[in-house]
mmCIF file as Biopython writes it, N, C-alpha, C and O atoms, coordinates in Angstrom:
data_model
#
loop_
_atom_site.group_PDB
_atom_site.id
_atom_site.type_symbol
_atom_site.label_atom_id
_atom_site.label_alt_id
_atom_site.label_comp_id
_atom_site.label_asym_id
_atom_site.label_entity_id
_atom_site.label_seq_id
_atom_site.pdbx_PDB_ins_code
_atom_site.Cartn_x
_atom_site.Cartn_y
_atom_site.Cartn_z
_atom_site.occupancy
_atom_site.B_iso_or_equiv
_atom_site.auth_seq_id
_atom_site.auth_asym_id
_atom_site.pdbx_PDB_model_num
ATOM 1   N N  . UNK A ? 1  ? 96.776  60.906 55.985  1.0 0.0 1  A 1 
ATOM 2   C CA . UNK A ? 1  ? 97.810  59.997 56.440  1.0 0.0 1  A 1 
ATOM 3   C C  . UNK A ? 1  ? 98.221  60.313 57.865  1.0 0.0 1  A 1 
ATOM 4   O O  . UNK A ? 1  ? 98.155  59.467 58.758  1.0 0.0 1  A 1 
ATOM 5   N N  . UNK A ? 2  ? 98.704  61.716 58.079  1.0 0.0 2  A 1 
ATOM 6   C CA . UNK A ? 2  ? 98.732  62.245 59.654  1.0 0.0 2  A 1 
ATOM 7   C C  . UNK A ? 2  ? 97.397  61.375 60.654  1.0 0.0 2  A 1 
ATOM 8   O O  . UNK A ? 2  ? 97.472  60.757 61.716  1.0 0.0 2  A 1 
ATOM 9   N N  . UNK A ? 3  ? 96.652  61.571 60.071  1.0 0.0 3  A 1 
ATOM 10  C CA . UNK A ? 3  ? 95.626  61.548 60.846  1.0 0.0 3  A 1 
ATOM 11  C C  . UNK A ? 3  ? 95.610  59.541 61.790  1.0 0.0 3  A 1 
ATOM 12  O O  . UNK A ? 3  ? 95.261  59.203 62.921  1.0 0.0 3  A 1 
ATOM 13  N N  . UNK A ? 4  ? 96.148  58.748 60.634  1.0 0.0 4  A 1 
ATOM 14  C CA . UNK A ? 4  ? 96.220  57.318 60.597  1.0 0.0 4  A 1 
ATOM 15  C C  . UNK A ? 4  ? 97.470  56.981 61.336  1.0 0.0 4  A 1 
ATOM 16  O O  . UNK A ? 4  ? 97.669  55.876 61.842  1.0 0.0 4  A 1 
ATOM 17  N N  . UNK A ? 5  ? 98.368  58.060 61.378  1.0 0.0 5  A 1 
ATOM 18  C CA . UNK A ? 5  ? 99.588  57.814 62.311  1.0 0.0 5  A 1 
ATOM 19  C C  . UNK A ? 5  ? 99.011  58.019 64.077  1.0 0.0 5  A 1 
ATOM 20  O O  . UNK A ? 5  ? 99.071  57.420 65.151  1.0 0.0 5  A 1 
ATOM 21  N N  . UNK A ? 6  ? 98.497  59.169 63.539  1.0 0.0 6  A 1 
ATOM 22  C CA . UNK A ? 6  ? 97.858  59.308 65.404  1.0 0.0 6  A 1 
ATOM 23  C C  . UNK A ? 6  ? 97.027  58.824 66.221  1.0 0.0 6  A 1 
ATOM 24  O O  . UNK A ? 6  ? 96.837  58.955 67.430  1.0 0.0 6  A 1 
ATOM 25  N N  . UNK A ? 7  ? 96.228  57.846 64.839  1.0 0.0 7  A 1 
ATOM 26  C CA . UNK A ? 7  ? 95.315  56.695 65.560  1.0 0.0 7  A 1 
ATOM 27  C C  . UNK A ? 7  ? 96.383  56.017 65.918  1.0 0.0 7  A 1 
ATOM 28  O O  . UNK A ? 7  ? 96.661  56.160 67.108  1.0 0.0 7  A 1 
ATOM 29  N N  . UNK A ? 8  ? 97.213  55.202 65.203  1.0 0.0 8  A 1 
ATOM 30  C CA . UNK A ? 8  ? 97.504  53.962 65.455  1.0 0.0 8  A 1 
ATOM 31  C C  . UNK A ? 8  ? 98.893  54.556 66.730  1.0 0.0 8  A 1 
ATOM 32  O O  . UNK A ? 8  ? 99.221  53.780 67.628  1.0 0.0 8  A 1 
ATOM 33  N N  . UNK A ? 9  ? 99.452  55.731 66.635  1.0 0.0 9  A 1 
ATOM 34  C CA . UNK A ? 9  ? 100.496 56.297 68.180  1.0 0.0 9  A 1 
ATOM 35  C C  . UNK A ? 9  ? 99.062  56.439 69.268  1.0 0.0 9  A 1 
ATOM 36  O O  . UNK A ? 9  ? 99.227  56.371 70.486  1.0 0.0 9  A 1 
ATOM 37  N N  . UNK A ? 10 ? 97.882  56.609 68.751  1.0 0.0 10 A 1 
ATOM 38  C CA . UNK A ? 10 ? 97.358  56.459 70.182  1.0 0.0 10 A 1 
ATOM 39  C C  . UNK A ? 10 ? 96.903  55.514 70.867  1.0 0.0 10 A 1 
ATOM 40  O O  . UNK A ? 10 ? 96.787  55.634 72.087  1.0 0.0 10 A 1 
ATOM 41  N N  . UNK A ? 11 ? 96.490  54.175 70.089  1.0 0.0 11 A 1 
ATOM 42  C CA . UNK A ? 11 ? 96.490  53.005 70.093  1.0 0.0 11 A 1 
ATOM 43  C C  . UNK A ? 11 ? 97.856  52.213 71.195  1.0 0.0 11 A 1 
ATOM 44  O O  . UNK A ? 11 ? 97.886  51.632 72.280  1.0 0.0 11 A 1 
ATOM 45  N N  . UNK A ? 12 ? 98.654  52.545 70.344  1.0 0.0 12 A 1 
ATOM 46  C CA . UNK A ? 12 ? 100.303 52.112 71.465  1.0 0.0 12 A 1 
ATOM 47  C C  . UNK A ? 12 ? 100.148 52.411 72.289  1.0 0.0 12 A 1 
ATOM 48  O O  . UNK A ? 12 ? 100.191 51.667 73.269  1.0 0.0 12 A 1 
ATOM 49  N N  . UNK A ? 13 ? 99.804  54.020 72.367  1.0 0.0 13 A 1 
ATOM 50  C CA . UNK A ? 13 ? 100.268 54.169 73.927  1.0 0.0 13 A 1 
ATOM 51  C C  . UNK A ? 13 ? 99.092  54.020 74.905  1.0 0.0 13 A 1 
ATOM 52  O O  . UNK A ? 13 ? 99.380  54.017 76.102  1.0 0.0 13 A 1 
ATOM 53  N N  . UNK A ? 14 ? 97.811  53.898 74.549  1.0 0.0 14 A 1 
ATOM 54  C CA . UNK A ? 14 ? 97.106  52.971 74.951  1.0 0.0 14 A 1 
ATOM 55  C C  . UNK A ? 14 ? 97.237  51.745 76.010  1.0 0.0 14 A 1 
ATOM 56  O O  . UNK A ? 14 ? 97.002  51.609 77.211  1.0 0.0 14 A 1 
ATOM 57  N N  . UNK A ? 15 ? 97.798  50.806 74.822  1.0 0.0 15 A 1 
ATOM 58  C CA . UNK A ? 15 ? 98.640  49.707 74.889  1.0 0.0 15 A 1 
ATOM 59  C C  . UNK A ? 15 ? 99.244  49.466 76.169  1.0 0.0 15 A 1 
ATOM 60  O O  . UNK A ? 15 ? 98.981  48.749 77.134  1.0 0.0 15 A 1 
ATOM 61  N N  . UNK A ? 16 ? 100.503 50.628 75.748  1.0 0.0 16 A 1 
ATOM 62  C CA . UNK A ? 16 ? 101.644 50.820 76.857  1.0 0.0 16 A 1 
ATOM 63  C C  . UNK A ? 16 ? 101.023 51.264 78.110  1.0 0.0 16 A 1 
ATOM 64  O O  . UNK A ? 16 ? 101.602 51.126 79.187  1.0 0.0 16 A 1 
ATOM 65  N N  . UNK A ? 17 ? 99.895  51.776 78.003  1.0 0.0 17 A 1 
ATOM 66  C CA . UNK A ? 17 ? 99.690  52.419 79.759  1.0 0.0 17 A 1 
ATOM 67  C C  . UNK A ? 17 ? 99.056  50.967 80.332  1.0 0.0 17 A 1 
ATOM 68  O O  . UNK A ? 17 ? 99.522  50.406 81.323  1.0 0.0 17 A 1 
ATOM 69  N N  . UNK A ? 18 ? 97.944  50.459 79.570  1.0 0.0 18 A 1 
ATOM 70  C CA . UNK A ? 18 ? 97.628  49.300 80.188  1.0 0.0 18 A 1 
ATOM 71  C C  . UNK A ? 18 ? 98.548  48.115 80.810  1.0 0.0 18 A 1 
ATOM 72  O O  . UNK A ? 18 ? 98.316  47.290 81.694  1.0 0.0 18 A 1 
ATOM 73  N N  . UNK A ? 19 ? 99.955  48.417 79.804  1.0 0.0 19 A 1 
ATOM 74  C CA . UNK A ? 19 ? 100.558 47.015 80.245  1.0 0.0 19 A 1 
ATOM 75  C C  . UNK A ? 19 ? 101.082 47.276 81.227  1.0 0.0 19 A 1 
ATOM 76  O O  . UNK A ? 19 ? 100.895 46.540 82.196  1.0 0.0 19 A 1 
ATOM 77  N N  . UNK A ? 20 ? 102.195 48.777 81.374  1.0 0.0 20 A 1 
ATOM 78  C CA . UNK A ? 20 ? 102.305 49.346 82.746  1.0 0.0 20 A 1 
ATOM 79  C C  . UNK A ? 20 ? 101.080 49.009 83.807  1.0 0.0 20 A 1 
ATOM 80  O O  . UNK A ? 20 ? 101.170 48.100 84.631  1.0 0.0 20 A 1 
ATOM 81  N N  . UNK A ? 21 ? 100.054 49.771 83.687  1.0 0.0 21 A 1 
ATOM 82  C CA . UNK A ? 21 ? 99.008  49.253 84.572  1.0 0.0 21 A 1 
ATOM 83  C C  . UNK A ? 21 ? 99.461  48.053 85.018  1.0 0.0 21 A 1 
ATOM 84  O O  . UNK A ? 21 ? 100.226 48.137 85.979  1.0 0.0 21 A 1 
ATOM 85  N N  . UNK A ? 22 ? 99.232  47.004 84.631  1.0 0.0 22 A 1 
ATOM 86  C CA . UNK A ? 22 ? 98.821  45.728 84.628  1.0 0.0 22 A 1 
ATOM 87  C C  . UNK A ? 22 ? 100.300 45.085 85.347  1.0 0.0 22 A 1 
ATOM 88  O O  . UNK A ? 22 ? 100.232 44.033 85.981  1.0 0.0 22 A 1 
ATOM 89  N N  . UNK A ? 23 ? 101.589 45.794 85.190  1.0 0.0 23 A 1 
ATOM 90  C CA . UNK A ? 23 ? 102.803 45.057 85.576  1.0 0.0 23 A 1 
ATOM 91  C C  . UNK A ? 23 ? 102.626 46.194 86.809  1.0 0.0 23 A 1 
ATOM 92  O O  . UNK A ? 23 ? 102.360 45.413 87.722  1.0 0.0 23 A 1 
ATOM 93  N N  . UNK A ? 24 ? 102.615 46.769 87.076  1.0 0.0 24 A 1 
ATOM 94  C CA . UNK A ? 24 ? 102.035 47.799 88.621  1.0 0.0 24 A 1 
ATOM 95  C C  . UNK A ? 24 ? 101.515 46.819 89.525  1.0 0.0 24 A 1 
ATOM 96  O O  . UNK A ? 24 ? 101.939 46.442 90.618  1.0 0.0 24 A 1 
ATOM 97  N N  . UNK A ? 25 ? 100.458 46.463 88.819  1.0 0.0 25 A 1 
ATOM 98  C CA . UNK A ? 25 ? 99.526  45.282 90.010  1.0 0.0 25 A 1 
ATOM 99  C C  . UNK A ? 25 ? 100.026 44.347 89.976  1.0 0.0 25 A 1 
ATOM 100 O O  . UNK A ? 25 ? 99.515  43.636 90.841  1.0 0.0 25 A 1 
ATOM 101 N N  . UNK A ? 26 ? 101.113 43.618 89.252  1.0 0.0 26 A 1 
ATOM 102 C CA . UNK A ? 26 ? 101.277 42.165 89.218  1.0 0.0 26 A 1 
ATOM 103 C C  . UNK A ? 26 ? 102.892 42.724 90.534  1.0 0.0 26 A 1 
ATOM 104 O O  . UNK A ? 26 ? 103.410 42.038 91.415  1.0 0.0 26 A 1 
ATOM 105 N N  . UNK A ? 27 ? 103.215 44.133 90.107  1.0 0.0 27 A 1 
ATOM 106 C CA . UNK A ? 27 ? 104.858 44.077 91.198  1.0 0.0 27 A 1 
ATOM 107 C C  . UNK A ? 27 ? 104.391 44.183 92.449  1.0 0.0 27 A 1 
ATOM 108 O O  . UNK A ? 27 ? 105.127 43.941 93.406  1.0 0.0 27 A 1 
ATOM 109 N N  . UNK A ? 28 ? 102.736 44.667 92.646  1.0 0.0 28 A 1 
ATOM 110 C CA . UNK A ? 28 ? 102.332 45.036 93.939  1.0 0.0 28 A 1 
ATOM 111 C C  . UNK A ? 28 ? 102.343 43.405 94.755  1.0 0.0 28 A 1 
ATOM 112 O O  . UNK A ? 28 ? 102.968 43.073 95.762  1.0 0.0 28 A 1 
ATOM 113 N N  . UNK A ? 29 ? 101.512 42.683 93.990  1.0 0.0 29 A 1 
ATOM 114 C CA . UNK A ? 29 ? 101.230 41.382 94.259  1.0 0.0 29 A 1 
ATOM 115 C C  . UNK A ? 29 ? 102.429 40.480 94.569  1.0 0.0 29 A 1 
ATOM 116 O O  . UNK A ? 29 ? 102.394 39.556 95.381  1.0 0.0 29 A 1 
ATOM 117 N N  . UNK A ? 30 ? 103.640 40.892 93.739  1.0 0.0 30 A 1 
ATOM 118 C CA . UNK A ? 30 ? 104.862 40.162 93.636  1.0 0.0 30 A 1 
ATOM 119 C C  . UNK A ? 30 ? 105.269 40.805 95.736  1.0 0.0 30 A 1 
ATOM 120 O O  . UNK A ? 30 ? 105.514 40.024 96.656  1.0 0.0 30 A 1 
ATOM 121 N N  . UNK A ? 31 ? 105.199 42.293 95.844  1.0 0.0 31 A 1 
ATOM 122 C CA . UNK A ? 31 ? 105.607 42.490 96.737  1.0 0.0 31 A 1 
ATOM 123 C C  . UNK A ? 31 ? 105.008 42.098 98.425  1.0 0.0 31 A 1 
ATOM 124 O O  . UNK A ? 31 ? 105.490 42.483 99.490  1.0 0.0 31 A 1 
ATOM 125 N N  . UNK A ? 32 ? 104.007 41.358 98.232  1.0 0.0 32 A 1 
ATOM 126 C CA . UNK A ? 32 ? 103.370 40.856 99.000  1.0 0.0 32 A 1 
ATOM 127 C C  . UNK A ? 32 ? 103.557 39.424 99.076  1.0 0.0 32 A 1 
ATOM 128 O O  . UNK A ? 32 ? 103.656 38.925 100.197 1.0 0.0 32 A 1 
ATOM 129 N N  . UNK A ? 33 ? 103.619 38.686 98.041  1.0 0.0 33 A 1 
ATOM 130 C CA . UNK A ? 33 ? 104.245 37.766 98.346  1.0 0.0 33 A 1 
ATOM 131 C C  . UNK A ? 33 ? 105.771 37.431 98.858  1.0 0.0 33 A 1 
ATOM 132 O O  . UNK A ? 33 ? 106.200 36.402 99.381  1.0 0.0 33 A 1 
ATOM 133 N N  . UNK A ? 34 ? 106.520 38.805 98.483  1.0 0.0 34 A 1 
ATOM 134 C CA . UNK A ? 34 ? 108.143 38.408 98.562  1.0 0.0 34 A 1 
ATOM 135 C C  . UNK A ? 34 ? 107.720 38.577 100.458 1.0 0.0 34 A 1 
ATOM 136 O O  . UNK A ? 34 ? 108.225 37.734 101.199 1.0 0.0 34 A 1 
ATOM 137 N N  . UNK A ? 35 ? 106.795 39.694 101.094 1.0 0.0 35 A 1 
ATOM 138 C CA . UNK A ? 35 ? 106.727 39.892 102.474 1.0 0.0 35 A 1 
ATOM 139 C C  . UNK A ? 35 ? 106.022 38.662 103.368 1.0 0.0 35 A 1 
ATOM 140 O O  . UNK A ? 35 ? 106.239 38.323 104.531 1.0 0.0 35 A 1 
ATOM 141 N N  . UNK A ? 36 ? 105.500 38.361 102.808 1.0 0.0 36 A 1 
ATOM 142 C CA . UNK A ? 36 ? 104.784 36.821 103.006 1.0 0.0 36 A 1 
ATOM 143 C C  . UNK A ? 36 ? 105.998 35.585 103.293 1.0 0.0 36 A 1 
ATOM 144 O O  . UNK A ? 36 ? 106.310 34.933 104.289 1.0 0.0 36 A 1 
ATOM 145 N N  . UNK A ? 37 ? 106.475 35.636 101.921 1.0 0.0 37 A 1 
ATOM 146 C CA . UNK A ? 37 ? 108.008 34.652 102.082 1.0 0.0 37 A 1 
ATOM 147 C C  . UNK A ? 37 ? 109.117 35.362 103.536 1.0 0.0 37 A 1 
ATOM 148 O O  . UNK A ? 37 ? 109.995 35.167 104.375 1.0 0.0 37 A 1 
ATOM 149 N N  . UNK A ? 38 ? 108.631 35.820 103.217 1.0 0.0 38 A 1 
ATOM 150 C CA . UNK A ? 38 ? 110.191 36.694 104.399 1.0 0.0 38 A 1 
ATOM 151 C C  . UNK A ? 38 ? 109.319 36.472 105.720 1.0 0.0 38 A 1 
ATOM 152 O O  . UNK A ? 38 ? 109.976 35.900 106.591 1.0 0.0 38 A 1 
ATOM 153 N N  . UNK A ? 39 ? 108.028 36.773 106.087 1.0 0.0 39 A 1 
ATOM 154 C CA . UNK A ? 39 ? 108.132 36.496 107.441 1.0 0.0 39 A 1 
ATOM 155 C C  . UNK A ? 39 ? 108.179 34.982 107.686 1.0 0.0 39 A 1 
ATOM 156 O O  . UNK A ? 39 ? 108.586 34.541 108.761 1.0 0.0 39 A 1 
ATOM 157 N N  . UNK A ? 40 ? 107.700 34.066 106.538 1.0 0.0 40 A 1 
ATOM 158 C CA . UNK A ? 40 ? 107.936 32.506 106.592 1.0 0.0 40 A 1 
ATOM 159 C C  . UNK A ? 40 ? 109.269 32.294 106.816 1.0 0.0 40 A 1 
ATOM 160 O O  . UNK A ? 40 ? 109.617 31.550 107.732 1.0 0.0 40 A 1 
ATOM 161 N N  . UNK A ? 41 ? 110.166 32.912 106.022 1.0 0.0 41 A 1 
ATOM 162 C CA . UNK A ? 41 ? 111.647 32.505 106.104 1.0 0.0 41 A 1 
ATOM 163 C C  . UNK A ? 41 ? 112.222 32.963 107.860 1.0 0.0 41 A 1 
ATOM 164 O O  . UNK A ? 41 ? 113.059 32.346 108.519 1.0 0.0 41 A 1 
ATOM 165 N N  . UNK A ? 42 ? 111.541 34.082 108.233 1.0 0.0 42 A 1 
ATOM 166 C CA . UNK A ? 42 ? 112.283 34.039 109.356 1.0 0.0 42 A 1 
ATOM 167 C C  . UNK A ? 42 ? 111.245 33.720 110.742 1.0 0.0 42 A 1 
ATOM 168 O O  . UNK A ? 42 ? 111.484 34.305 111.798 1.0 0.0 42 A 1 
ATOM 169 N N  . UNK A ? 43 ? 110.312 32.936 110.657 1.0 0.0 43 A 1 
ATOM 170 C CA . UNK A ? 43 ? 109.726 31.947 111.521 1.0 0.0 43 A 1 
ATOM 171 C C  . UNK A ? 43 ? 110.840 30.542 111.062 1.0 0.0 43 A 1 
ATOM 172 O O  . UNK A ? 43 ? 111.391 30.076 112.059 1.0 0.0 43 A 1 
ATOM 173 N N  . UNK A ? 44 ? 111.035 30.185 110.385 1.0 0.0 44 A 1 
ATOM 174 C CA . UNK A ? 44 ? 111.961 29.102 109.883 1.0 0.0 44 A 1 
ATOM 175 C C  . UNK A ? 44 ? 112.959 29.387 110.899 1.0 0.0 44 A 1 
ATOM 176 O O  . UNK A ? 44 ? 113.134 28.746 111.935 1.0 0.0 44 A 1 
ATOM 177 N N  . UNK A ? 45 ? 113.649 30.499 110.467 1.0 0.0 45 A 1 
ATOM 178 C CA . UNK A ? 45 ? 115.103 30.793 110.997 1.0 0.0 45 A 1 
ATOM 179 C C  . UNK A ? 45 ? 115.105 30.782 112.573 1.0 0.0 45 A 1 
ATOM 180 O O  . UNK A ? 45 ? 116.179 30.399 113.036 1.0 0.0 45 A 1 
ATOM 181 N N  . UNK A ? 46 ? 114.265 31.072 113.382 1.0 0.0 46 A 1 
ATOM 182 C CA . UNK A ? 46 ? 113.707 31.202 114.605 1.0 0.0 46 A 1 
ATOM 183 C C  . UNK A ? 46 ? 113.626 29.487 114.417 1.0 0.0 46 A 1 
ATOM 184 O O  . UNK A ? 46 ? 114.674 28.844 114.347 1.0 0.0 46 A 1 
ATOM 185 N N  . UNK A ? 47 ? 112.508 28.923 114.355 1.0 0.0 47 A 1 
ATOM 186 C CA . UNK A ? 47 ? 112.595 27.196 114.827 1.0 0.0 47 A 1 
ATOM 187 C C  . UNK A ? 47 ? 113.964 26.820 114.590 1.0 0.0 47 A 1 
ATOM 188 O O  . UNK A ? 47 ? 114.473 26.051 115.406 1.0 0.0 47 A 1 
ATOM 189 N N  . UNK A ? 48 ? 114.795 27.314 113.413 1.0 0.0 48 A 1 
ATOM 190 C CA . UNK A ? 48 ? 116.019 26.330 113.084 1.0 0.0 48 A 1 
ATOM 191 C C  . UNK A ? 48 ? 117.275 26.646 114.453 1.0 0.0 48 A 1 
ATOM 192 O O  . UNK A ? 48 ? 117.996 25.742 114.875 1.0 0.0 48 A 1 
ATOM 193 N N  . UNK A ? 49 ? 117.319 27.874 114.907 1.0 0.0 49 A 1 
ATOM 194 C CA . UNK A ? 49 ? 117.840 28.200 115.647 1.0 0.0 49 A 1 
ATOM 195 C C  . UNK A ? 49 ? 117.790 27.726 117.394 1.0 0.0 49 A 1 
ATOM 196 O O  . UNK A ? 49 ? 118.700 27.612 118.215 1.0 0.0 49 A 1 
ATOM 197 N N  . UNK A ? 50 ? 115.911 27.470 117.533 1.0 0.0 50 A 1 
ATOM 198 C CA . UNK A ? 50 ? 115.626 26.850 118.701 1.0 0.0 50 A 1 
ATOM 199 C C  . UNK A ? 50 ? 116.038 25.645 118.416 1.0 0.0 50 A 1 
ATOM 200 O O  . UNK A ? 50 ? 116.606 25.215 119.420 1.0 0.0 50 A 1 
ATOM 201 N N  . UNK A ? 51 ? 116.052 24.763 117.453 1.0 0.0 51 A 1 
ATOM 202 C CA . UNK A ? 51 ? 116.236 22.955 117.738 1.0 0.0 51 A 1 
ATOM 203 C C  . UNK A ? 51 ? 117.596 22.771 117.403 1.0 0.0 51 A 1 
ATOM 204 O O  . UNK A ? 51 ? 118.033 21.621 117.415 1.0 0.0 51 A 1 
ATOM 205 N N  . UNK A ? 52 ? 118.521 23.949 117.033 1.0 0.0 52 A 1 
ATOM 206 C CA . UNK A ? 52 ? 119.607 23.369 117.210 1.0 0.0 52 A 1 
ATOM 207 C C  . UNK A ? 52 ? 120.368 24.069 118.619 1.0 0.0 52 A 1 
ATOM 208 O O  . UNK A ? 52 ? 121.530 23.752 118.872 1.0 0.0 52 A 1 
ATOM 209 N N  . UNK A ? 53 ? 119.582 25.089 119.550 1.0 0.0 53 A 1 
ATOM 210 C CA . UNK A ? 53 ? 119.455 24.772 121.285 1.0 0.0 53 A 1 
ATOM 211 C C  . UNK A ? 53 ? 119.147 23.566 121.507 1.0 0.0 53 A 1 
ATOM 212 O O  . UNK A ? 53 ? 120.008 23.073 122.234 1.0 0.0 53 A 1 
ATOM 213 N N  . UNK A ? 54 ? 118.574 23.045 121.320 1.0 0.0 54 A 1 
ATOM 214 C CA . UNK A ? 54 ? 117.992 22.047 121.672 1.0 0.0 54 A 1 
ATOM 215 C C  . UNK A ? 54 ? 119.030 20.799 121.683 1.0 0.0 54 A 1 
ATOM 216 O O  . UNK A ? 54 ? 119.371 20.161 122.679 1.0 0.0 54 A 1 
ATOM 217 N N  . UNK A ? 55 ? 119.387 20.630 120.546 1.0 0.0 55 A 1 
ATOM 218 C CA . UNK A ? 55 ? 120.288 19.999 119.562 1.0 0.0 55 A 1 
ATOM 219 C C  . UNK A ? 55 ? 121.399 19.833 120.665 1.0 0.0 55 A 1 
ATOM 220 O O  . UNK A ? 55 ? 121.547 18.785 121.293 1.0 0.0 55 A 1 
ATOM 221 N N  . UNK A ? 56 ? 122.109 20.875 120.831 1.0 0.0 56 A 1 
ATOM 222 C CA . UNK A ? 56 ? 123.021 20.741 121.422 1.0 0.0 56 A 1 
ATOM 223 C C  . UNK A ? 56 ? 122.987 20.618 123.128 1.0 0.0 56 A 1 
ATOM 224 O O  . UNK A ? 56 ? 123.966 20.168 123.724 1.0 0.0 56 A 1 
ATOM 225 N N  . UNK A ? 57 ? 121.672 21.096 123.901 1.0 0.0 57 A 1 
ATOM 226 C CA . UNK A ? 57 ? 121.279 20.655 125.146 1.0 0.0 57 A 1 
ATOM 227 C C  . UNK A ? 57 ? 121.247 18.913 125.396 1.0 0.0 57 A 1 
ATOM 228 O O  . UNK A ? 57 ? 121.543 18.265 126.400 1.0 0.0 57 A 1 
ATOM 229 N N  . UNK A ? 58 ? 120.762 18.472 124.049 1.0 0.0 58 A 1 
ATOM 230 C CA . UNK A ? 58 ? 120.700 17.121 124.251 1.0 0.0 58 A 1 
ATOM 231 C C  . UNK A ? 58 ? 121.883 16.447 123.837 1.0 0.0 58 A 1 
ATOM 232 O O  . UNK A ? 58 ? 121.839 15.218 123.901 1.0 0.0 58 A 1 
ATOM 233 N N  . UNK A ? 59 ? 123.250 17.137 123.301 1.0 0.0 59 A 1 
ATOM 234 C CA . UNK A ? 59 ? 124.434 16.354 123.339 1.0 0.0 59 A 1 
ATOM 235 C C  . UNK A ? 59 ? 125.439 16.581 124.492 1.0 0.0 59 A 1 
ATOM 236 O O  . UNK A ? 59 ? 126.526 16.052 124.722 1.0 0.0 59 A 1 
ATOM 237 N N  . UNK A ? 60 ? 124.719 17.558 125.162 1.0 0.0 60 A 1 
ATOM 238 C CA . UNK A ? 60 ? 125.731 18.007 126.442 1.0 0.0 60 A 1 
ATOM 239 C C  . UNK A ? 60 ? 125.392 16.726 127.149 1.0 0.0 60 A 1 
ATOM 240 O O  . UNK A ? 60 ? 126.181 15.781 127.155 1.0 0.0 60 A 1 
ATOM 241 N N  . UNK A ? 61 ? 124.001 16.682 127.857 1.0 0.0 61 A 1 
ATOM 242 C CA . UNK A ? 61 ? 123.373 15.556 128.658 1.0 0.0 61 A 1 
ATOM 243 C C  . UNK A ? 61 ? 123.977 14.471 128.101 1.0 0.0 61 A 1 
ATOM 244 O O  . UNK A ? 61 ? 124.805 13.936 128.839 1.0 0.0 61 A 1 
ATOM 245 N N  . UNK A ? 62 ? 123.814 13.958 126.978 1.0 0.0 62 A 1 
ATOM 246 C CA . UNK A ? 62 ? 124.567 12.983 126.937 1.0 0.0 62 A 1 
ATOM 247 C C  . UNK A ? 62 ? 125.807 12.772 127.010 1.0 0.0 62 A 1 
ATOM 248 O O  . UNK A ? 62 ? 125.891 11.564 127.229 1.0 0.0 62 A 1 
ATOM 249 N N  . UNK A ? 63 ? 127.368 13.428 126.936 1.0 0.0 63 A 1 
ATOM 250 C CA . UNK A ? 63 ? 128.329 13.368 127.158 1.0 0.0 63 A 1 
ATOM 251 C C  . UNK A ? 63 ? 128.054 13.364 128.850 1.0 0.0 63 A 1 
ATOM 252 O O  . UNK A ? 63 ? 128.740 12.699 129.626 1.0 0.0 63 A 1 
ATOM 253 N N  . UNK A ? 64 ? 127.083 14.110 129.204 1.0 0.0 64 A 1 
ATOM 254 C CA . UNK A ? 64 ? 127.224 14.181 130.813 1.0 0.0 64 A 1 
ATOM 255 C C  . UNK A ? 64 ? 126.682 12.218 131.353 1.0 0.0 64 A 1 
ATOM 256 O O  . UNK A ? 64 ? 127.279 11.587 132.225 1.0 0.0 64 A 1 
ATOM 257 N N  . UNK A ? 65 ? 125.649 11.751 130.662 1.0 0.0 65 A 1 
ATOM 258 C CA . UNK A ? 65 ? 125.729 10.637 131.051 1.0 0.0 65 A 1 
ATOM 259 C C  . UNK A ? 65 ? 126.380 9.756  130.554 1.0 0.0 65 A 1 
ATOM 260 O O  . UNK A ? 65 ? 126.281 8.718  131.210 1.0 0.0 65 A 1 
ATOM 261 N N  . UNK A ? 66 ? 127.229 9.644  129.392 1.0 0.0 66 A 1 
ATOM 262 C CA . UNK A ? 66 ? 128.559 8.814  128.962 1.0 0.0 66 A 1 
ATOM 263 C C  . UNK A ? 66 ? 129.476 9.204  130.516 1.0 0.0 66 A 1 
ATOM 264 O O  . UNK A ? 66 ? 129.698 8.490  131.494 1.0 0.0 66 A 1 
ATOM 265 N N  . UNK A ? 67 ? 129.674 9.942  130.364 1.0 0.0 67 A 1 
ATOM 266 C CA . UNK A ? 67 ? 130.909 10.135 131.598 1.0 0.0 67 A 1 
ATOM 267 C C  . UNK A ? 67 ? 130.612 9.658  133.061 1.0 0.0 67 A 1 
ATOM 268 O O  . UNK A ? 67 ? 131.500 9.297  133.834 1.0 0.0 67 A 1 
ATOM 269 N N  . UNK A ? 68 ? 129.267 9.693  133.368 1.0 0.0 68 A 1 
ATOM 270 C CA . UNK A ? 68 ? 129.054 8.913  134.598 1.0 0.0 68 A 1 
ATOM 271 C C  . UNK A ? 68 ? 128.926 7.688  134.345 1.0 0.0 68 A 1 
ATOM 272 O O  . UNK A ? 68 ? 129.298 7.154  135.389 1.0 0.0 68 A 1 
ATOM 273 N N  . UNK A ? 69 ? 128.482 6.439  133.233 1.0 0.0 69 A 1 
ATOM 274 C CA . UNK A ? 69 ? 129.005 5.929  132.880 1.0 0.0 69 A 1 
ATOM 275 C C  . UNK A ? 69 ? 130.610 5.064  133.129 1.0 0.0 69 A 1 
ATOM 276 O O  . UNK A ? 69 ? 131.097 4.135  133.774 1.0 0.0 69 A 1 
ATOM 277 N N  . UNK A ? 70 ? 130.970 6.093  132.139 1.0 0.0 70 A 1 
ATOM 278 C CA . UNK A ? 70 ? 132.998 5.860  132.028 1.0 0.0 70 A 1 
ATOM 279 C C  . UNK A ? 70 ? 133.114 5.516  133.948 1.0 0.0 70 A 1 
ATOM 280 O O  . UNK A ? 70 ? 133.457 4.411  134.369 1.0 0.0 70 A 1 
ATOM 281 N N  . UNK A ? 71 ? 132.776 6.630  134.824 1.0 0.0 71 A 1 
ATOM 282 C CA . UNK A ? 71 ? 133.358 6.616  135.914 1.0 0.0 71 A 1 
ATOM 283 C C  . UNK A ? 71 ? 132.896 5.576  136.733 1.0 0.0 71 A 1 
ATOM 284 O O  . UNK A ? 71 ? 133.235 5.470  137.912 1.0 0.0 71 A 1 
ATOM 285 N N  . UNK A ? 72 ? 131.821 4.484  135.923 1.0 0.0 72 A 1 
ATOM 286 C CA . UNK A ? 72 ? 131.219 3.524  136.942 1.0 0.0 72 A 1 
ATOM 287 C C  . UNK A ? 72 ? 132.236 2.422  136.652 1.0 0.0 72 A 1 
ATOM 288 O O  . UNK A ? 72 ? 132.180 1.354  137.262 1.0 0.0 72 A 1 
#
């Protein structure tokens, strides 16, 4: 009977190392994608930041030509 317990505890832990294994490579993979997302997110943050320079270069000019405008 001992003997049928230590198959089947070696079996588990078997088991258990593989699934560890296996969630190892899937957090490695996870962590490459989260670094992947992050340099996407902050190329984003960079364009969002230039067009709203932008954004606001092109509402200055225009208050600047409303007002020459007004003064005609």
């Amino acid at each position: 009977m001992s003997v049928t317990i230590l198959d089947q505890l070696e079996d588990k832990i078997k088991q258990a190392v593989e699934t560890i294994q296996l969630l190892q490579l899937e957090v490695e993979e996870l962590k490459g994608k989260n670094e992947e997302a992050n340099r996407a997110n902050e190329t984003l943050r960079q364009e969002h930041e230039q067009l709203k320079a932008e954004h606001q270069g092109f509402q200055e000019r225009l208050r600047s030509l409303l007002g020459q405008i007004d003064n005609v």
